[in-house]
N, CA, C and O atoms as a Tripos MOL2 file, in Angstrom:
@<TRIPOS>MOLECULE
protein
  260   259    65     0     0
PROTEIN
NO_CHARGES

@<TRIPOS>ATOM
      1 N          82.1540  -14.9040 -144.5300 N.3       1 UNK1
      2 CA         81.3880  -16.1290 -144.4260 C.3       1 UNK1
      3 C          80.3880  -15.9900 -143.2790 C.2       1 UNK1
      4 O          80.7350  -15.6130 -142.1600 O.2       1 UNK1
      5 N          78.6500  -16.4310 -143.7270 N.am      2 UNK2
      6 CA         78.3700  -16.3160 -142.1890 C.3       2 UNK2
      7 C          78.4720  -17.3160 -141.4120 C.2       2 UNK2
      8 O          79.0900  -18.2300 -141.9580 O.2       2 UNK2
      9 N          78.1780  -17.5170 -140.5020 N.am      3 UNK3
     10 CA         78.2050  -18.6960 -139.1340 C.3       3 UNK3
     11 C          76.9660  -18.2370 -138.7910 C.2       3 UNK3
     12 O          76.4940  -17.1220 -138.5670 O.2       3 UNK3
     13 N          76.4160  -19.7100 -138.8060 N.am      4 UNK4
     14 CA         75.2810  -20.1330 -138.5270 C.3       4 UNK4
     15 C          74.6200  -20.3100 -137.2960 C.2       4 UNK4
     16 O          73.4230  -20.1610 -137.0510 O.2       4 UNK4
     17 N          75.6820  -20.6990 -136.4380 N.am      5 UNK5
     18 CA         75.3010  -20.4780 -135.0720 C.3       5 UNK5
     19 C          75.5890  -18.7900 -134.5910 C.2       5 UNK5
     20 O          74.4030  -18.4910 -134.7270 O.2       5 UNK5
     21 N          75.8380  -18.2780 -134.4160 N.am      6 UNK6
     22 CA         76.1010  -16.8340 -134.5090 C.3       6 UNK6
     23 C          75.0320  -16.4580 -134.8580 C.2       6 UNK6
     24 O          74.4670  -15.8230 -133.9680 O.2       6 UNK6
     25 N          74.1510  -16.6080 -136.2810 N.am      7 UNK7
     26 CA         73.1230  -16.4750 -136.1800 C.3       7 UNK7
     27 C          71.7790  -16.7620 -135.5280 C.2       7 UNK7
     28 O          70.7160  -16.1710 -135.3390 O.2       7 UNK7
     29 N          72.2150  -17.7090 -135.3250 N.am      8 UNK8
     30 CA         70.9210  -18.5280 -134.3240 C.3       8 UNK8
     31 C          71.0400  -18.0520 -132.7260 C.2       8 UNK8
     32 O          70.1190  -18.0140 -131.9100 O.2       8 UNK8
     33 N          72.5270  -17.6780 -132.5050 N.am      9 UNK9
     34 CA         72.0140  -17.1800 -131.0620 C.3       9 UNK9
     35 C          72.0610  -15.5690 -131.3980 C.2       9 UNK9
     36 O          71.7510  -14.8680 -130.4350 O.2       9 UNK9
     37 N          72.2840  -15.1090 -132.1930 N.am     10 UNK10
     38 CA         71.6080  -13.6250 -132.1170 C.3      10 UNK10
     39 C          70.2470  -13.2880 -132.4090 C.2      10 UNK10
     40 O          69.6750  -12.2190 -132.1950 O.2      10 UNK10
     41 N          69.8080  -14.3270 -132.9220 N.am     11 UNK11
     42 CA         68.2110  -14.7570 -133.4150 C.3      11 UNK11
     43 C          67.7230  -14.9230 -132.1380 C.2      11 UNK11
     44 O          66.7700  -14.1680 -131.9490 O.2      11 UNK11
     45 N          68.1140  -15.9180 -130.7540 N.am     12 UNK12
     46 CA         67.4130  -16.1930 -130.1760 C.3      12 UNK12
     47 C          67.9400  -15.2990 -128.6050 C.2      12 UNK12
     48 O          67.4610  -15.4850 -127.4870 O.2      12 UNK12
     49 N          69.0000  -14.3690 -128.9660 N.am     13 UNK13
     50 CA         69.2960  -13.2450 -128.0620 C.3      13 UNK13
     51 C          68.1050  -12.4850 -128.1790 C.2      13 UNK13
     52 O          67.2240  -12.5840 -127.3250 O.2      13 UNK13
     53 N          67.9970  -11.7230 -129.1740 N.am     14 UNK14
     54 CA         67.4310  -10.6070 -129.3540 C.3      14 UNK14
     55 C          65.0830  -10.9790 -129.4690 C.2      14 UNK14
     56 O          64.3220  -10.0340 -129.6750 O.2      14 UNK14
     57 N          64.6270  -12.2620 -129.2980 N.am     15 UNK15
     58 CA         63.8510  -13.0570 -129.0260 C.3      15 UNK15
     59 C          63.2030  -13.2610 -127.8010 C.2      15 UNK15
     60 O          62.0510  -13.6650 -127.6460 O.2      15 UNK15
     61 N          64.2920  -12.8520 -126.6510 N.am     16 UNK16
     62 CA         64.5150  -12.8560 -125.3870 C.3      16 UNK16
     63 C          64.4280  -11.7090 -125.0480 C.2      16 UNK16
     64 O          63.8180  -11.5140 -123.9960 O.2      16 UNK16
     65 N          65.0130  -10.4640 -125.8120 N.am     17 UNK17
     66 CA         65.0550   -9.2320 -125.4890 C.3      17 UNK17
     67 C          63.3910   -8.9840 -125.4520 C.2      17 UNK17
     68 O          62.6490   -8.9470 -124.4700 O.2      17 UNK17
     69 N          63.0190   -8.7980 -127.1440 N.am     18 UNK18
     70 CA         61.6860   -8.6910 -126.8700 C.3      18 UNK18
     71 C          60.8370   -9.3210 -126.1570 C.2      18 UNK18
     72 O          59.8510   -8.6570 -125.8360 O.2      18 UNK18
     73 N          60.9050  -10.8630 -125.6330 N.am     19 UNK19
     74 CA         59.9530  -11.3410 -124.4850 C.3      19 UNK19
     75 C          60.1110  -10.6400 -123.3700 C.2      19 UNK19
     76 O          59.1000  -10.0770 -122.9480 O.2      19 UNK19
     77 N          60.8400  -10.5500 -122.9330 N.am     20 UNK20
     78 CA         60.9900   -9.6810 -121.8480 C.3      20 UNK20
     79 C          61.0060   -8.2570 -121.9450 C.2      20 UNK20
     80 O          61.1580   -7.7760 -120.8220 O.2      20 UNK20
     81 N          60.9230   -7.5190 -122.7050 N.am     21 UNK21
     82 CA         60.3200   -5.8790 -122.5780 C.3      21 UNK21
     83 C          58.6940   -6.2150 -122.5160 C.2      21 UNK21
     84 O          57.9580   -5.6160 -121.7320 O.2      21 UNK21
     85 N          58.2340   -7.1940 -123.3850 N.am     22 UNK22
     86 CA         57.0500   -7.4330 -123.0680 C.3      22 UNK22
     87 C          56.2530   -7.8500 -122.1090 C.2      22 UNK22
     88 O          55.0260   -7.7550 -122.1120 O.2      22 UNK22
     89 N          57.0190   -8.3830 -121.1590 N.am     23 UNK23
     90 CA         56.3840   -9.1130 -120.1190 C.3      23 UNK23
     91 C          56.6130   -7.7380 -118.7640 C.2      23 UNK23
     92 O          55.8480   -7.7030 -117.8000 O.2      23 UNK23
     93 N          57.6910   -6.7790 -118.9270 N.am     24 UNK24
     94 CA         57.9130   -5.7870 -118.1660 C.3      24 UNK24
     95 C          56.8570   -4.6960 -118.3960 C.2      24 UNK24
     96 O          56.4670   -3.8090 -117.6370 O.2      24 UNK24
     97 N          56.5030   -5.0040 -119.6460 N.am     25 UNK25
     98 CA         55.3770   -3.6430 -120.1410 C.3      25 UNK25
     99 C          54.0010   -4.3250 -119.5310 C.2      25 UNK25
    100 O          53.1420   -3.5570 -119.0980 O.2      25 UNK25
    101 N          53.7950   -5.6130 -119.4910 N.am     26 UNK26
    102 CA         52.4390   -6.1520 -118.5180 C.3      26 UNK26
    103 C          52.3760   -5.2110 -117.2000 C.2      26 UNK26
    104 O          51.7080   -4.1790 -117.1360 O.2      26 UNK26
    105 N          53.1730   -5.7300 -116.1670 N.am     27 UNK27
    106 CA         53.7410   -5.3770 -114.8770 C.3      27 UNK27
    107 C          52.7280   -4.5800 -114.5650 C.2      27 UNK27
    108 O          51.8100   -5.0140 -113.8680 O.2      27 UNK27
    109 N          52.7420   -2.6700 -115.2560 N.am     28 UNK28
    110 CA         51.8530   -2.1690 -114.8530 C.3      28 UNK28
    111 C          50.6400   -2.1640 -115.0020 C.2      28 UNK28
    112 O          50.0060   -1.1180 -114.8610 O.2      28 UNK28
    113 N          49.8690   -3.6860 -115.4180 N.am     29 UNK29
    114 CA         48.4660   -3.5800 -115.5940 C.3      29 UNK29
    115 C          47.4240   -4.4930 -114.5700 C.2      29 UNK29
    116 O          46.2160   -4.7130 -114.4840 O.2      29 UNK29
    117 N          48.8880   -4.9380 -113.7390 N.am     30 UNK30
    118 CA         48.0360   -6.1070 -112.7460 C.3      30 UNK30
    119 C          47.9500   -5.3950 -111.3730 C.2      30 UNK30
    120 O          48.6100   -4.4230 -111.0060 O.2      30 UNK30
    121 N          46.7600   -6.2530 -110.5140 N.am     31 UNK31
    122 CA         46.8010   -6.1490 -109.2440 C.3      31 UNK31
    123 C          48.0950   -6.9260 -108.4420 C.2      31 UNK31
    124 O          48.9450   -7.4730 -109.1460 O.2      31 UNK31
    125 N          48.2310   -6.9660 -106.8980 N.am     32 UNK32
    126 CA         49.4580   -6.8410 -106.3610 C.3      32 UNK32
    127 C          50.0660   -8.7890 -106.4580 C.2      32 UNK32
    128 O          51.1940   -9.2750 -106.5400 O.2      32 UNK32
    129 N          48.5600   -9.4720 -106.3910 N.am     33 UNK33
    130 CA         48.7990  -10.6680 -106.5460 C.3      33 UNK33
    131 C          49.0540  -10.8440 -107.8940 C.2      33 UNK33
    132 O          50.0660  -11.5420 -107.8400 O.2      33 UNK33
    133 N          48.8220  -10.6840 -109.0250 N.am     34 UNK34
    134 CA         49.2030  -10.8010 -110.3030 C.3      34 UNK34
    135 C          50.2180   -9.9310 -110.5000 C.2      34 UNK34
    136 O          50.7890  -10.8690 -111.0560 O.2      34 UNK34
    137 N          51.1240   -8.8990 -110.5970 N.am     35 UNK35
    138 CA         52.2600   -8.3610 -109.9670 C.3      35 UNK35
    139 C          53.6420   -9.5410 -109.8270 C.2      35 UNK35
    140 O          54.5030  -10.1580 -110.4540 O.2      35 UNK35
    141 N          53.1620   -9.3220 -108.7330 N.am     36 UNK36
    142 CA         54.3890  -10.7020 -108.3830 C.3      36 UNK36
    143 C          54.2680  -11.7200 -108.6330 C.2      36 UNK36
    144 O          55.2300  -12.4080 -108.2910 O.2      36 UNK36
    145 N          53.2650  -12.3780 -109.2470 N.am     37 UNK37
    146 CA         53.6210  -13.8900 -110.6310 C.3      37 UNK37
    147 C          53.9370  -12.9000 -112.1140 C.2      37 UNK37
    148 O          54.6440  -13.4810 -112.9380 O.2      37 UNK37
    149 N          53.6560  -12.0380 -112.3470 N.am     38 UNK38
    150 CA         54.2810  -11.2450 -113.3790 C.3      38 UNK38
    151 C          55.8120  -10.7110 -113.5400 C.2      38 UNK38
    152 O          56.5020  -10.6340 -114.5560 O.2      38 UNK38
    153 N          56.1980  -10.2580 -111.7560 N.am     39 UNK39
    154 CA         57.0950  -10.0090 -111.8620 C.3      39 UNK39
    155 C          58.8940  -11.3500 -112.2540 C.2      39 UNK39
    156 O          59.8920  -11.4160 -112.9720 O.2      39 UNK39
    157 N          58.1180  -12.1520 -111.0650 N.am     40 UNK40
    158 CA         58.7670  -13.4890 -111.4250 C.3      40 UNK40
    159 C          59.0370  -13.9510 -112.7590 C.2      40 UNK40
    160 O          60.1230  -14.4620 -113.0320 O.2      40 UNK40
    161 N          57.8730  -13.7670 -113.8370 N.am     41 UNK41
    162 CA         57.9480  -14.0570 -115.3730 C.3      41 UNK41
    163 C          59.2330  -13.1060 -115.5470 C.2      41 UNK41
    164 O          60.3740  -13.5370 -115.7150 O.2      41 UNK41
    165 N          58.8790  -11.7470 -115.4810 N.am     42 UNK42
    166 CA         60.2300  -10.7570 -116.0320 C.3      42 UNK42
    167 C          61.1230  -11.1420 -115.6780 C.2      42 UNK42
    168 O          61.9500  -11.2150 -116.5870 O.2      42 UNK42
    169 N          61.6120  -11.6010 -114.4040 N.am     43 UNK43
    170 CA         63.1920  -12.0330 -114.0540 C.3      43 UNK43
    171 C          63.9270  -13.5220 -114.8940 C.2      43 UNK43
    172 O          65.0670  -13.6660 -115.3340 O.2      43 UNK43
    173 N          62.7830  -14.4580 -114.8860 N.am     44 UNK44
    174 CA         63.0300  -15.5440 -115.5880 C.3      44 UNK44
    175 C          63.3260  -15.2850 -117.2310 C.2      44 UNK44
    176 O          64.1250  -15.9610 -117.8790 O.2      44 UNK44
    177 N          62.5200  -14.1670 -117.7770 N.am     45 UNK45
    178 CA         63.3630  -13.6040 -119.3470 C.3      45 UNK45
    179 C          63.9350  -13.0380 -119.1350 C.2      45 UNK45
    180 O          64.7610  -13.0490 -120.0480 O.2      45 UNK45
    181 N          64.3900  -11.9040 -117.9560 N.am     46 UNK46
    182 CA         65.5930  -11.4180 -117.4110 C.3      46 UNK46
    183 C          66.9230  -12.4790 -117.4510 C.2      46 UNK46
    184 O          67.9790  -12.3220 -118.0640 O.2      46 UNK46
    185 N          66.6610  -13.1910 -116.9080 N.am     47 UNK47
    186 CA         67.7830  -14.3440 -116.9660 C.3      47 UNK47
    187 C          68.2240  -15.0310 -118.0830 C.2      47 UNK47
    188 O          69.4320  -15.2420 -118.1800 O.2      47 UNK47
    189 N          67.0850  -15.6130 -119.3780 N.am     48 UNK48
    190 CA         66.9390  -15.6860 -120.4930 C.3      48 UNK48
    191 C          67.4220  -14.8490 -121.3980 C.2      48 UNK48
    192 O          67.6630  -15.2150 -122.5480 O.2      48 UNK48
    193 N          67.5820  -13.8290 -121.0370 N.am     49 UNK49
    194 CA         68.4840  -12.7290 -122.0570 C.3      49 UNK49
    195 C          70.3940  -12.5960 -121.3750 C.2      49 UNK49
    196 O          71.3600  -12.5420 -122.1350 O.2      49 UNK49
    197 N          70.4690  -12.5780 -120.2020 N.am     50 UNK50
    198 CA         72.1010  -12.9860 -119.6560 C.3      50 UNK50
    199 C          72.0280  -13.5900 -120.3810 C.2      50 UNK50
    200 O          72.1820  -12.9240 -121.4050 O.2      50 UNK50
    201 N          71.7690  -15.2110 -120.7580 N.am     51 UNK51
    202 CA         71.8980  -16.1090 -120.4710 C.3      51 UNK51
    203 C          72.7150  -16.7870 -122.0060 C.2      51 UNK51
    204 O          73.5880  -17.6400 -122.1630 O.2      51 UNK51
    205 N          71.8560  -15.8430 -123.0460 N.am     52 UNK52
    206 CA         71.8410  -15.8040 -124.5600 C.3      52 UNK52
    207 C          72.7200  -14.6180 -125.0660 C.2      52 UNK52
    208 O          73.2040  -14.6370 -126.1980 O.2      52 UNK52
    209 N          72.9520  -13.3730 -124.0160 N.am     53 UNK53
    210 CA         73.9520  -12.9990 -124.4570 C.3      53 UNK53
    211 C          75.3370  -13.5070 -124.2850 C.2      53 UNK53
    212 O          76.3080  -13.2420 -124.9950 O.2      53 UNK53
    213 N          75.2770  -14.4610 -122.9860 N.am     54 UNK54
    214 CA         76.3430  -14.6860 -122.3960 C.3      54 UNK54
    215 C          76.8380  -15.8190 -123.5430 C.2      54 UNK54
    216 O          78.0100  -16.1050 -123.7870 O.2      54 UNK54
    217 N          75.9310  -16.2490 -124.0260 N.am     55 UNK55
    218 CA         76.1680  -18.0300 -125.0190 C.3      55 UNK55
    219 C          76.5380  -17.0720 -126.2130 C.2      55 UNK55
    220 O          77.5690  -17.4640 -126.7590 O.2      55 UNK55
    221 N          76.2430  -16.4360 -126.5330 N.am     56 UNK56
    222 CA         76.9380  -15.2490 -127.9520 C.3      56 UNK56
    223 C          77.9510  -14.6750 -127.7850 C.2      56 UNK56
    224 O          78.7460  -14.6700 -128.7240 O.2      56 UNK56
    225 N          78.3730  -13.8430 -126.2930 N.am     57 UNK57
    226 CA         79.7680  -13.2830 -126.6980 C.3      57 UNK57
    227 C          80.5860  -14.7110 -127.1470 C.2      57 UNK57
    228 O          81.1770  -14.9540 -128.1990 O.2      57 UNK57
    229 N          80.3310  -15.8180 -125.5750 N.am     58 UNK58
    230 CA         81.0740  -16.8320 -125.7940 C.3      58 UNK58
    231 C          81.6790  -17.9590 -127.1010 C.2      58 UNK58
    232 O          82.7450  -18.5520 -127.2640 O.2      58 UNK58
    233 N          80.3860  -17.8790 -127.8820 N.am     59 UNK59
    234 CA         80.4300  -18.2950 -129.1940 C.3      59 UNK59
    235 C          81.5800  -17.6280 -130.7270 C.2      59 UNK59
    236 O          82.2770  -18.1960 -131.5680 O.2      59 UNK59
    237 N          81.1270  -15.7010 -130.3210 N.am     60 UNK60
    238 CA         82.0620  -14.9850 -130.8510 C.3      60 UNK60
    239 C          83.2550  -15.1350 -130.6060 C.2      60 UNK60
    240 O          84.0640  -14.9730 -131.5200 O.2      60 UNK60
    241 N          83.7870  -15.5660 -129.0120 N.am     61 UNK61
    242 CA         85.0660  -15.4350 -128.7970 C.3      61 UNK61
    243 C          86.0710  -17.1560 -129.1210 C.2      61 UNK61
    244 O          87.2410  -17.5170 -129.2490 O.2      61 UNK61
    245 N          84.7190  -17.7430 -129.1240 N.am     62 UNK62
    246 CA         85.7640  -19.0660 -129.1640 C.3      62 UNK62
    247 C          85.7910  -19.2550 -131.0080 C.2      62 UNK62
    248 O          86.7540  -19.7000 -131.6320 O.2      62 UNK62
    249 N          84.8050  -18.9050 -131.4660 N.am     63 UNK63
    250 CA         84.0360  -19.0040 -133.1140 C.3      63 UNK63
    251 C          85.3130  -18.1360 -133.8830 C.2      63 UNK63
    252 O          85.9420  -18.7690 -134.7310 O.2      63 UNK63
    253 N          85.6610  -16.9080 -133.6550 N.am     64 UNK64
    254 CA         86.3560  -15.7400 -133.6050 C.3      64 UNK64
    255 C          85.5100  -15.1750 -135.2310 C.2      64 UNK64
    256 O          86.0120  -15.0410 -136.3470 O.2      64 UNK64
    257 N          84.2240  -14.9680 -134.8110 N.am     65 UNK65
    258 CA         82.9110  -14.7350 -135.8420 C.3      65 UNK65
    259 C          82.2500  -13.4530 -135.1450 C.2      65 UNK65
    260 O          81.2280  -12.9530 -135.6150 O.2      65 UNK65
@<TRIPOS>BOND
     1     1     2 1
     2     2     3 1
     3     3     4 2
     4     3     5 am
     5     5     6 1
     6     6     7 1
     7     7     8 2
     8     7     9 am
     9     9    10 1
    10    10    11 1
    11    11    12 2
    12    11    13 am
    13    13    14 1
    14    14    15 1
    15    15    16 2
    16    15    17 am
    17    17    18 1
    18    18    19 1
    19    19    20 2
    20    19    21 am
    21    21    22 1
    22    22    23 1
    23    23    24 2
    24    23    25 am
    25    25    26 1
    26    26    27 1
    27    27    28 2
    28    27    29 am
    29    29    30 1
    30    30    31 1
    31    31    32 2
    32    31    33 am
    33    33    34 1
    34    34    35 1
    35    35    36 2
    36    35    37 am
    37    37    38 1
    38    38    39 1
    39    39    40 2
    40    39    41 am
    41    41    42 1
    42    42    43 1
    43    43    44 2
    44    43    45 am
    45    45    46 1
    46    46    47 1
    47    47    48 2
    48    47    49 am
    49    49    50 1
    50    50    51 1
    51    51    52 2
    52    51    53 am
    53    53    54 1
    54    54    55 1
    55    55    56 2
    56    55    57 am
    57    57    58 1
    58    58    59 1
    59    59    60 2
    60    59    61 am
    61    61    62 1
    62    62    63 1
    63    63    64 2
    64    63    65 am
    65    65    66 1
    66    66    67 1
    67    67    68 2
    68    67    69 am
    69    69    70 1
    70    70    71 1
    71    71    72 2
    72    71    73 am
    73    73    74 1
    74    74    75 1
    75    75    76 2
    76    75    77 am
    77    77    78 1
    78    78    79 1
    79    79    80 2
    80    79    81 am
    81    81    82 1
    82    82    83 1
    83    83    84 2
    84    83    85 am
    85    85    86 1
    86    86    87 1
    87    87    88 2
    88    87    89 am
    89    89    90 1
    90    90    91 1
    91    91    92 2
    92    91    93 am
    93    93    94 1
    94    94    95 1
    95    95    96 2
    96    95    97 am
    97    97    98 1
    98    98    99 1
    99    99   100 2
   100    99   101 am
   101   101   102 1
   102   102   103 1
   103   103   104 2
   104   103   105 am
   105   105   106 1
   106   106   107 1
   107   107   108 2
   108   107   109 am
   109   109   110 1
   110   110   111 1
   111   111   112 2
   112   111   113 am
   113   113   114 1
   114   114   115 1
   115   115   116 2
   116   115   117 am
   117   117   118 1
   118   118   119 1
   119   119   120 2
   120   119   121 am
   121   121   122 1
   122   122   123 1
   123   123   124 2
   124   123   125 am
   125   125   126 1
   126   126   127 1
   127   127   128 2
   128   127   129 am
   129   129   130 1
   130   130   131 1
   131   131   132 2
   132   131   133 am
   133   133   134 1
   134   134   135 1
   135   135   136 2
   136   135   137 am
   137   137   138 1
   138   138   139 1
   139   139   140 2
   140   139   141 am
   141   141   142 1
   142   142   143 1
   143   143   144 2
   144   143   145 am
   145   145   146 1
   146   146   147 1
   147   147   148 2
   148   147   149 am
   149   149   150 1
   150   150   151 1
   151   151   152 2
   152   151   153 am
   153   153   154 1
   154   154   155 1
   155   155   156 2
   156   155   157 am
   157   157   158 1
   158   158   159 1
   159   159   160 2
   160   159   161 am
   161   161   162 1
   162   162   163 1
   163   163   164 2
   164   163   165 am
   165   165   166 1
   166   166   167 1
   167   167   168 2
   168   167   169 am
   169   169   170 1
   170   170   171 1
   171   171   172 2
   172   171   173 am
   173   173   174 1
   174   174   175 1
   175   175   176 2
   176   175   177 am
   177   177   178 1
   178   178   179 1
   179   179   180 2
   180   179   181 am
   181   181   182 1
   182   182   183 1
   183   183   184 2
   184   183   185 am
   185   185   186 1
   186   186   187 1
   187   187   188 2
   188   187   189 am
   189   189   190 1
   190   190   191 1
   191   191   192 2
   192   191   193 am
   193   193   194 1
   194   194   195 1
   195   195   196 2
   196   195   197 am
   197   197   198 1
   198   198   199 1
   199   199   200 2
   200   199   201 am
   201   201   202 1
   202   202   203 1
   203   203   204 2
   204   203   205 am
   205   205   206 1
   206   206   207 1
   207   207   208 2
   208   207   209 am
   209   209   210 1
   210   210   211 1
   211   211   212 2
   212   211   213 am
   213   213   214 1
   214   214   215 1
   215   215   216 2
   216   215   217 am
   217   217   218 1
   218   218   219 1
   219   219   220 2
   220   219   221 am
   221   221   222 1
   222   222   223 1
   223   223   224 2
   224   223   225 am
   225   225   226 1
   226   226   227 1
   227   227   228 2
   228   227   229 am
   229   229   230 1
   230   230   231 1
   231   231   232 2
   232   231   233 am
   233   233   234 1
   234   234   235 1
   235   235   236 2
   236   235   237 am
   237   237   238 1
   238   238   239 1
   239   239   240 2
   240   239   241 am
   241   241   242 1
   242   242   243 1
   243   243   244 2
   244   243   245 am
   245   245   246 1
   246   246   247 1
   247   247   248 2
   248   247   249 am
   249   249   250 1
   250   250   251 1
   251   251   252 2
   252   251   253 am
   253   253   254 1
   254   254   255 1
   255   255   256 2
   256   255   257 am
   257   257   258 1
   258   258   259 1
   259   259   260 2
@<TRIPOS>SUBSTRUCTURE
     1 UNK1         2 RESIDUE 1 A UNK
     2 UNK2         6 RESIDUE 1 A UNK
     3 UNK3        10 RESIDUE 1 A UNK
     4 UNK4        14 RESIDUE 1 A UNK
     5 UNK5        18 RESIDUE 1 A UNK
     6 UNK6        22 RESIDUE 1 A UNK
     7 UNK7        26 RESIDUE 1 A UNK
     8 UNK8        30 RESIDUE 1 A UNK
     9 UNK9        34 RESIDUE 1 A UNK
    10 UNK10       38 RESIDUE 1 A UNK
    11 UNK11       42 RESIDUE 1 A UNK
    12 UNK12       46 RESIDUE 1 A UNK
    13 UNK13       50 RESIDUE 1 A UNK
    14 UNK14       54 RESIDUE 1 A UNK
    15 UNK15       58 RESIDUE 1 A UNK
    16 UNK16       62 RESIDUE 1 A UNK
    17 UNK17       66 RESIDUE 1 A UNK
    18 UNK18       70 RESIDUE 1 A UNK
    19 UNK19       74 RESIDUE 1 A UNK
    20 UNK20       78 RESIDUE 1 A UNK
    21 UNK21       82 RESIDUE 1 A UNK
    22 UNK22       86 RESIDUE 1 A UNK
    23 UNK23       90 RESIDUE 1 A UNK
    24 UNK24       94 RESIDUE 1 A UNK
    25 UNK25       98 RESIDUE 1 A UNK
    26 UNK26      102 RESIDUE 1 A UNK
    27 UNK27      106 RESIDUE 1 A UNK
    28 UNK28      110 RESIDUE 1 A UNK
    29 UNK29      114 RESIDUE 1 A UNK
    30 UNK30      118 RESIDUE 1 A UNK
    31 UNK31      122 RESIDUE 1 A UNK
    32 UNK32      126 RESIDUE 1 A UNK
    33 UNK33      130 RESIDUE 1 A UNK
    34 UNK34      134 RESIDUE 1 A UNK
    35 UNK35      138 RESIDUE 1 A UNK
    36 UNK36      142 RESIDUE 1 A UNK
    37 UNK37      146 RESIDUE 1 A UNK
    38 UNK38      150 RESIDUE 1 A UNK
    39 UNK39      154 RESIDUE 1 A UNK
    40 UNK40      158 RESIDUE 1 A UNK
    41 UNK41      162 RESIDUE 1 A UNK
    42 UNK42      166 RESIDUE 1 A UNK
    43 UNK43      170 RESIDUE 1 A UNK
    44 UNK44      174 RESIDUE 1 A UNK
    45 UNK45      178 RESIDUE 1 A UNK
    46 UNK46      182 RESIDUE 1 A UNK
    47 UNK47      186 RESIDUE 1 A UNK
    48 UNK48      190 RESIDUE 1 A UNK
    49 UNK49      194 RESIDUE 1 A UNK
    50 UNK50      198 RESIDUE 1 A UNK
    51 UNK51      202 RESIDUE 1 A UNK
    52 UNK52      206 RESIDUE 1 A UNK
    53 UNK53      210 RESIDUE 1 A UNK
    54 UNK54      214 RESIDUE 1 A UNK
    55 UNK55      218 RESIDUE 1 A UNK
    56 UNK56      222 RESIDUE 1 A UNK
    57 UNK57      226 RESIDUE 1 A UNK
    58 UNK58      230 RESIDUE 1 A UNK
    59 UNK59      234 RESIDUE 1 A UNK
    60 UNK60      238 RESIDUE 1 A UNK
    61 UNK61      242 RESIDUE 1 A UNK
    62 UNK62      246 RESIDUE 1 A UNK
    63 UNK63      250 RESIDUE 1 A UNK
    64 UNK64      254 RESIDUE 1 A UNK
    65 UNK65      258 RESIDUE 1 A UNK
């Protein structure tokens, strides 16, 4: 059977993944002041991806999906 939420946060895990490789692949195209408002973006989808894996194992383990 699938589970729907299971889907939706592996949908919006892996959403996160790619925002953030993308925003890490910017990084090397700015100067030092654009840099570090760039870098800040990466940590904040850095956190955004914990954040969605962490809501998915949790979902798997309580869901048992």
């Amino acid at each position: 059977m699938i589970c729907s939420e299971r889907e939706r946060l592996t949908e919006e895990y892996f959403a996160h993944v790619l925002r953030f490789r993308d925003v890490v692949l910017e990084l090397t195209a700015y100067a030092v002041p654009s840099l570090i408002r760039a870098y800040r973006t990466s940590e904040d989808w850095r956190i955004a991806v914990v954040q969605a894996r962490l809501a998915l194992k949790q979902h798997r383990t309580e869901h048992k999906c």
